[in-house]
N, CA, C and O atoms as CSV, one atom per row, in Angstrom:
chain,resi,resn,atom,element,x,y,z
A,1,UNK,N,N,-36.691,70.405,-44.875
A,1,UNK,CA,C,-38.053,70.088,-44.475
A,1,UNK,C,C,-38.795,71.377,-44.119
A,1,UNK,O,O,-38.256,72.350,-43.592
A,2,UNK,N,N,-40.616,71.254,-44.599
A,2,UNK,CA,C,-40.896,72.660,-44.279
A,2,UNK,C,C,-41.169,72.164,-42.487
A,2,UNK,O,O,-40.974,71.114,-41.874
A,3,UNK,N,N,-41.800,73.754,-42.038
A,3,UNK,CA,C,-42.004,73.634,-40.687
A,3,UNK,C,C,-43.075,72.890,-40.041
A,3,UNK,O,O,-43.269,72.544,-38.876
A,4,UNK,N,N,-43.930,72.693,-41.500
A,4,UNK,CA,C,-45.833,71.681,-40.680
A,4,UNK,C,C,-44.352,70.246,-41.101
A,4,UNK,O,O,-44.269,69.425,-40.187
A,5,UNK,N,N,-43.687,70.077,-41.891
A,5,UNK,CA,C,-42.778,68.438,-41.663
A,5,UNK,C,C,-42.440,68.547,-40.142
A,5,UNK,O,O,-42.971,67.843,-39.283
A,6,UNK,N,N,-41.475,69.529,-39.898
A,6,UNK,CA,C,-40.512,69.286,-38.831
A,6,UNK,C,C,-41.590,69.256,-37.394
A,6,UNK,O,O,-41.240,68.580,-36.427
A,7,UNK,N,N,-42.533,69.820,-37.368
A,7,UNK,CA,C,-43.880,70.048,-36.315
A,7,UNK,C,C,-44.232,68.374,-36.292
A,7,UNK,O,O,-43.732,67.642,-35.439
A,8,UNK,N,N,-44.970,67.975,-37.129
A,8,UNK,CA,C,-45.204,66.344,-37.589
A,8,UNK,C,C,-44.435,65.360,-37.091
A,8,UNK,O,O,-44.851,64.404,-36.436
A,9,UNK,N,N,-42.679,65.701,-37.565
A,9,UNK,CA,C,-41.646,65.102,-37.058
A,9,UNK,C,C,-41.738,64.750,-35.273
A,9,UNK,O,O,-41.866,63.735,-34.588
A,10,UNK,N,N,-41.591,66.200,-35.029
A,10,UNK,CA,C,-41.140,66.177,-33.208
A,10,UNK,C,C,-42.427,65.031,-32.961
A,10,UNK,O,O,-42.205,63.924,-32.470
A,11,UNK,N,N,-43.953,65.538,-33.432
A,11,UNK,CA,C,-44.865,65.091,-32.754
A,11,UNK,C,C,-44.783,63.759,-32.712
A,11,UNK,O,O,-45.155,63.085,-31.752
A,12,UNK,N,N,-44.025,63.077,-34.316
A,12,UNK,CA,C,-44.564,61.576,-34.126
A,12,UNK,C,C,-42.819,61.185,-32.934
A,12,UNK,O,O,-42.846,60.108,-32.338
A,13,UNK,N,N,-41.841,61.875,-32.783
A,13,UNK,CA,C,-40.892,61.534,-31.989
A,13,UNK,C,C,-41.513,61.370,-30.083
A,13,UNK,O,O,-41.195,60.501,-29.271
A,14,UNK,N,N,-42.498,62.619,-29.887
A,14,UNK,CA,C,-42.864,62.772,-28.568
A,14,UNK,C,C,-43.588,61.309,-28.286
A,14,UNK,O,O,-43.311,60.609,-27.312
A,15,UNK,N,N,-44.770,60.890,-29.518
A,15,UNK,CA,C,-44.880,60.077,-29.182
A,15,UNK,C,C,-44.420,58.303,-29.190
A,15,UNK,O,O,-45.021,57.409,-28.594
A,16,UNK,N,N,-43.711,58.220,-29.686
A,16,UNK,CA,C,-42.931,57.181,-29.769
A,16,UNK,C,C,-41.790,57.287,-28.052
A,16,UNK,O,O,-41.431,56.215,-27.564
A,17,UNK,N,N,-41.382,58.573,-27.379
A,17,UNK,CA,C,-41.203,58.181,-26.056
A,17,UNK,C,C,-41.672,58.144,-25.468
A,17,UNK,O,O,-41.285,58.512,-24.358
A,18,UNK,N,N,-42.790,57.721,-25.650
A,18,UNK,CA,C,-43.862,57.977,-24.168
A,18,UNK,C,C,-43.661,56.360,-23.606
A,18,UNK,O,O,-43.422,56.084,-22.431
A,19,UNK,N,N,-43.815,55.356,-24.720
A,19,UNK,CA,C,-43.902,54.393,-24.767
A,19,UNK,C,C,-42.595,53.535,-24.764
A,19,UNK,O,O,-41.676,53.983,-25.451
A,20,UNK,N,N,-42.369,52.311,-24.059
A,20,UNK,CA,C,-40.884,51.367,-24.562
A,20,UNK,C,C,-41.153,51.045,-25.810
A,20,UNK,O,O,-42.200,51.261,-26.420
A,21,UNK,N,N,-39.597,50.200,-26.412
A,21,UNK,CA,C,-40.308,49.869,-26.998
A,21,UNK,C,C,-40.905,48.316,-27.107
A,21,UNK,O,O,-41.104,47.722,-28.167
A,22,UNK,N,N,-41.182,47.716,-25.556
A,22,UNK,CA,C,-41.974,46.334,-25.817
A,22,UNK,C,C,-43.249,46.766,-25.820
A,22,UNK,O,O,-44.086,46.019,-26.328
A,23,UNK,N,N,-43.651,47.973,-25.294
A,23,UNK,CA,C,-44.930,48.375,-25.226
A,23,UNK,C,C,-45.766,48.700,-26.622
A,23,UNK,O,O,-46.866,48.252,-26.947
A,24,UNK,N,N,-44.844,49.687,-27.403
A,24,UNK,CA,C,-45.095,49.661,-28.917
A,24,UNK,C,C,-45.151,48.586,-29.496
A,24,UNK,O,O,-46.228,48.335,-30.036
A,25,UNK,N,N,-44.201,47.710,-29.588
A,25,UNK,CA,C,-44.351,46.431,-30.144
A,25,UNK,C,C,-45.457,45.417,-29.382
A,25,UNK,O,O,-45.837,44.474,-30.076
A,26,UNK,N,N,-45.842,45.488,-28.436
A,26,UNK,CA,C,-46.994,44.637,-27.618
A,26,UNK,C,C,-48.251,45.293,-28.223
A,26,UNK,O,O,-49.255,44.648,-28.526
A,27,UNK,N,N,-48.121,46.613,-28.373
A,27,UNK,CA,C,-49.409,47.170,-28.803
A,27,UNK,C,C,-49.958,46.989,-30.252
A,27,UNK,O,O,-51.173,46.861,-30.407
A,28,UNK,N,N,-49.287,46.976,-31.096
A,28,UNK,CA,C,-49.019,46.355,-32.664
A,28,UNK,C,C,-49.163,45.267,-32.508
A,28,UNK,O,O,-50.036,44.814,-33.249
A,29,UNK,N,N,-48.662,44.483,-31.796
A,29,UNK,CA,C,-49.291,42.974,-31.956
A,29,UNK,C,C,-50.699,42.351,-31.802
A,29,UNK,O,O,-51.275,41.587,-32.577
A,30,UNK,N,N,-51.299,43.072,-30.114
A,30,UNK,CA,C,-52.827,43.367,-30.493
A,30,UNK,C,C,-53.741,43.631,-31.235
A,30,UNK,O,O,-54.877,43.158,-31.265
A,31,UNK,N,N,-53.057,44.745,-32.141
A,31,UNK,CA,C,-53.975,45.432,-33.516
A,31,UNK,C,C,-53.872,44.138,-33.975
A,31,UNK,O,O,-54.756,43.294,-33.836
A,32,UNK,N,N,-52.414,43.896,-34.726
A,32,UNK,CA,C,-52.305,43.425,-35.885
A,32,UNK,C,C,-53.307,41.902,-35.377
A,32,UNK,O,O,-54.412,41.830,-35.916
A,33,UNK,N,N,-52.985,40.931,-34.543
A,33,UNK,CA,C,-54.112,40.016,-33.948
A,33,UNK,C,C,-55.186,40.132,-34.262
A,33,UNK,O,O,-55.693,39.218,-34.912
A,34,UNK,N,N,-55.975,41.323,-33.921
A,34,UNK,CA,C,-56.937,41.533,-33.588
A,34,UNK,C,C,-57.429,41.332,-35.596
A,34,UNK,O,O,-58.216,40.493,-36.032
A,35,UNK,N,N,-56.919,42.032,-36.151
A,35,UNK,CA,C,-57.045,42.514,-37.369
A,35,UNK,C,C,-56.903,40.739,-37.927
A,35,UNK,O,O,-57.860,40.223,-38.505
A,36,UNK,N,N,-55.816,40.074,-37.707
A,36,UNK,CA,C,-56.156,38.643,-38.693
A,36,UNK,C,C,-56.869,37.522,-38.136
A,36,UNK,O,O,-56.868,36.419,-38.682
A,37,UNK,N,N,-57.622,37.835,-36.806
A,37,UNK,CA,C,-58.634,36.764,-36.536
A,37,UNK,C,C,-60.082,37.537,-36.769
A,37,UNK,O,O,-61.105,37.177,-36.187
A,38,UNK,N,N,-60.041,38.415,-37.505
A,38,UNK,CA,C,-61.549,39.149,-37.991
A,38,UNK,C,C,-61.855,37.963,-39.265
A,38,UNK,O,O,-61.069,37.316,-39.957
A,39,UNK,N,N,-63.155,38.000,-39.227
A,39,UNK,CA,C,-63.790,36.676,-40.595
A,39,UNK,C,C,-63.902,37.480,-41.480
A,39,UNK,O,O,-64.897,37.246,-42.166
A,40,UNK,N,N,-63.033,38.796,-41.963
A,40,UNK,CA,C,-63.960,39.514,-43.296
A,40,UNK,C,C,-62.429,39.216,-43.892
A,40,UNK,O,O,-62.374,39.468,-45.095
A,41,UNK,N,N,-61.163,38.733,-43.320
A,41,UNK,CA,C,-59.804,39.143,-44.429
A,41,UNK,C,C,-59.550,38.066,-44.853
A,41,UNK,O,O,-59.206,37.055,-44.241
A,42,UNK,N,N,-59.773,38.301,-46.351
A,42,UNK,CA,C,-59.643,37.127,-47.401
A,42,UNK,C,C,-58.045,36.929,-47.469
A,42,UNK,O,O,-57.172,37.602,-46.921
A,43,UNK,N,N,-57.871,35.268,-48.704
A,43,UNK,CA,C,-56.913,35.090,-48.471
A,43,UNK,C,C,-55.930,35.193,-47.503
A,43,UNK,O,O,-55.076,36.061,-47.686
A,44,UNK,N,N,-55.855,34.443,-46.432
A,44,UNK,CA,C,-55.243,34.530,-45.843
A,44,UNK,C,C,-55.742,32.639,-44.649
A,44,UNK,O,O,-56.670,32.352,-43.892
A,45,UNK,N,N,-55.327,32.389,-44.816
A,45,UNK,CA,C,-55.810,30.727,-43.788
A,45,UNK,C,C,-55.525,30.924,-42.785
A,45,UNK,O,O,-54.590,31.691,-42.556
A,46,UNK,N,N,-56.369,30.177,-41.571
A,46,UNK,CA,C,-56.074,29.906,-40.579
A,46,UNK,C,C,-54.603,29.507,-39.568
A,46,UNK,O,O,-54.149,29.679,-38.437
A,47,UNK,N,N,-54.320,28.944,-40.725
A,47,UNK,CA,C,-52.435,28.278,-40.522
A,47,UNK,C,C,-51.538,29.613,-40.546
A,47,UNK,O,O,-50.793,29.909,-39.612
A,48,UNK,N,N,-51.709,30.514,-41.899
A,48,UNK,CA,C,-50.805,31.736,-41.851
A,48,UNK,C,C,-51.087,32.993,-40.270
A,48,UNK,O,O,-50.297,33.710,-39.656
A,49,UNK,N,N,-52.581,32.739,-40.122
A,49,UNK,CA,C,-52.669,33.639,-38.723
A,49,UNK,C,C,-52.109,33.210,-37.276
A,49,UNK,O,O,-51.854,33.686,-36.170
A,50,UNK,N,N,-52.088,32.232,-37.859
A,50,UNK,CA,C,-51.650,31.610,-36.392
A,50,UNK,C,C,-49.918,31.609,-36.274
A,50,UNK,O,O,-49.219,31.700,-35.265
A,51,UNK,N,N,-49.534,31.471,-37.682
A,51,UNK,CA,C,-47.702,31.734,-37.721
A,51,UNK,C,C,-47.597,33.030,-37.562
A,51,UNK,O,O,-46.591,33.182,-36.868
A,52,UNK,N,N,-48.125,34.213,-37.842
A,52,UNK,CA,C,-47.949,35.237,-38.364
A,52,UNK,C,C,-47.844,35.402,-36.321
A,52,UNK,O,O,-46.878,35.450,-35.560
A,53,UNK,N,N,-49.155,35.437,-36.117
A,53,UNK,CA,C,-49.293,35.605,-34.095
A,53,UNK,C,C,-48.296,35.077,-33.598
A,53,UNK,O,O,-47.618,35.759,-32.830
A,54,UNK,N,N,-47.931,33.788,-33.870
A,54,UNK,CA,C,-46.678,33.265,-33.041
A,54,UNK,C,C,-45.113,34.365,-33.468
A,54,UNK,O,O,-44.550,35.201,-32.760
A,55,UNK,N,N,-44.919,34.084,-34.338
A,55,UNK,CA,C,-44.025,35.483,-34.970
A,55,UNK,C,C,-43.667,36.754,-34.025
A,55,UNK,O,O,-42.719,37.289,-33.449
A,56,UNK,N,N,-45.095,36.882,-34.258
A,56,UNK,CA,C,-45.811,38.585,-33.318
A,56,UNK,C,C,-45.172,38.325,-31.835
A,56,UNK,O,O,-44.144,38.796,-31.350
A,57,UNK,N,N,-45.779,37.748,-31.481
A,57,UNK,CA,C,-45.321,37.077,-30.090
A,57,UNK,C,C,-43.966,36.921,-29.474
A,57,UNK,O,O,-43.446,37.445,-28.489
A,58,UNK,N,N,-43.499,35.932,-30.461
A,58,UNK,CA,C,-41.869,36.165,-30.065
A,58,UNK,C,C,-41.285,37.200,-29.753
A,58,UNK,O,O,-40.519,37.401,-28.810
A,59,UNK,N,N,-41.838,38.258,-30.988
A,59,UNK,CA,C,-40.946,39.785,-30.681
A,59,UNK,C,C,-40.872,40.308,-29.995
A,59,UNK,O,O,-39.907,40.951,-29.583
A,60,UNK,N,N,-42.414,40.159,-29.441
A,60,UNK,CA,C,-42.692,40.449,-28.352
A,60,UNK,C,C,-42.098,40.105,-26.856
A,60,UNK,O,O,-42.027,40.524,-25.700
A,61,UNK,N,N,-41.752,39.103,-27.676
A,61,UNK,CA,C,-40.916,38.507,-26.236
A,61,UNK,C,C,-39.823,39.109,-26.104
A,61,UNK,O,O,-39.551,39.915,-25.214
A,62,UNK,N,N,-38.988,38.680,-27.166
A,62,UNK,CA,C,-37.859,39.549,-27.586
A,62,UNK,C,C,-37.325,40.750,-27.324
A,62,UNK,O,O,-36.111,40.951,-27.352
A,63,UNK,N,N,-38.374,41.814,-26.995
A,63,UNK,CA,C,-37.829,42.973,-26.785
A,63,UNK,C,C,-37.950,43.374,-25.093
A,63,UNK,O,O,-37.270,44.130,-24.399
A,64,UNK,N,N,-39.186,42.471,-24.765
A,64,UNK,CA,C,-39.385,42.515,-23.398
A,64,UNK,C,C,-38.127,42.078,-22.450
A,64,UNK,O,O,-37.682,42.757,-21.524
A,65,UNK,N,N,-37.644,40.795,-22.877
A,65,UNK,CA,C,-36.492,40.232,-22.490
A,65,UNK,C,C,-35.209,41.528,-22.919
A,65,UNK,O,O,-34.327,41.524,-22.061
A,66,UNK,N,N,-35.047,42.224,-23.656
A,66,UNK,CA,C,-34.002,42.854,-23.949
A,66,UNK,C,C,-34.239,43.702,-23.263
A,66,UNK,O,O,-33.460,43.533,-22.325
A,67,UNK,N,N,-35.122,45.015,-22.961
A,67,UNK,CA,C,-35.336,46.146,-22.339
A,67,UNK,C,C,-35.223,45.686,-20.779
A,67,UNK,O,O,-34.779,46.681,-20.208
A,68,UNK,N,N,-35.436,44.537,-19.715
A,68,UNK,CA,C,-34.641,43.980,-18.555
A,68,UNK,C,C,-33.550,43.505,-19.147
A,68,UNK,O,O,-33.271,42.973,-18.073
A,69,UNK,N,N,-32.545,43.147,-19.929
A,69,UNK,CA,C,-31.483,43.299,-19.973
A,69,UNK,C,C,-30.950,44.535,-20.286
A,69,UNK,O,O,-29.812,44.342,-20.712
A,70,UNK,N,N,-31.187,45.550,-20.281
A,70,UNK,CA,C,-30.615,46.913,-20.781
A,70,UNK,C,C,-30.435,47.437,-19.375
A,70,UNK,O,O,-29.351,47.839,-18.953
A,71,UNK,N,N,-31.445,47.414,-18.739
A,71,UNK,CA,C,-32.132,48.124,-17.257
A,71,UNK,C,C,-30.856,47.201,-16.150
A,71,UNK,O,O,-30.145,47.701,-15.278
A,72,UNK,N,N,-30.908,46.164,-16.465
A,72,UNK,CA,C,-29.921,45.237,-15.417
A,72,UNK,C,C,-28.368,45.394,-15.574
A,72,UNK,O,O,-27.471,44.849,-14.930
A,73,UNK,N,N,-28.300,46.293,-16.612
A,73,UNK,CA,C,-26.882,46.284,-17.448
A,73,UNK,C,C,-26.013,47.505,-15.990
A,73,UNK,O,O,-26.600,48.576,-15.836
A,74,UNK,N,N,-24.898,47.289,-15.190
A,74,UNK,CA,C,-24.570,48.483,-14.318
A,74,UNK,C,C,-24.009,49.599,-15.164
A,74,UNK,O,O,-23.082,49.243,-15.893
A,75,UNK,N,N,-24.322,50.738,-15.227
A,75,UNK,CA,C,-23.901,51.848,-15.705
A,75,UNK,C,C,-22.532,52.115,-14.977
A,75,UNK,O,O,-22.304,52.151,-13.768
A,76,UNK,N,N,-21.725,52.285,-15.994
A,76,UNK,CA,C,-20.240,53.147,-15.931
A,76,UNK,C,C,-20.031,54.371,-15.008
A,76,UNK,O,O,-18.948,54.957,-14.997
């Protein structure tokens, strides 16, 4: 890799810890929300946005619930 890759690299690594990751994934779910209840995106129905959010959601749940189980876990 040249050095503007490996520069790019660290940067997108710094920021990916800033954040958990339910927070990343909570934050993507907003966009992405935000993005399929806009009236301009064709193809796409009412029924698929609303599975697609529930989906979103879960993961959301999902990781939230896992990152307090990680934290609750007693270290060795």
């Amino acid at each position: 890799m040249t050095q503007t890759e490996l520069a790019m690299l660290g940067d997108v690594r710094k920021f990916f810890q800033t954040d958990s990751c339910a927070e990343i994934i909570g934050s993507m779910n907003s966009l992405l929300e935000a993005l399929l209840f806009c009236k301009d995106l064709e193809n796409v129905t009412p029924e698929m946005r609303v599975d697609i959010a529930n989906q979103l959601r879960t993961v959301t749940l999902l990781s939230k619930l896992n990152e307090r189980n990680v934290r609750n876990i007693p270290q060795a």
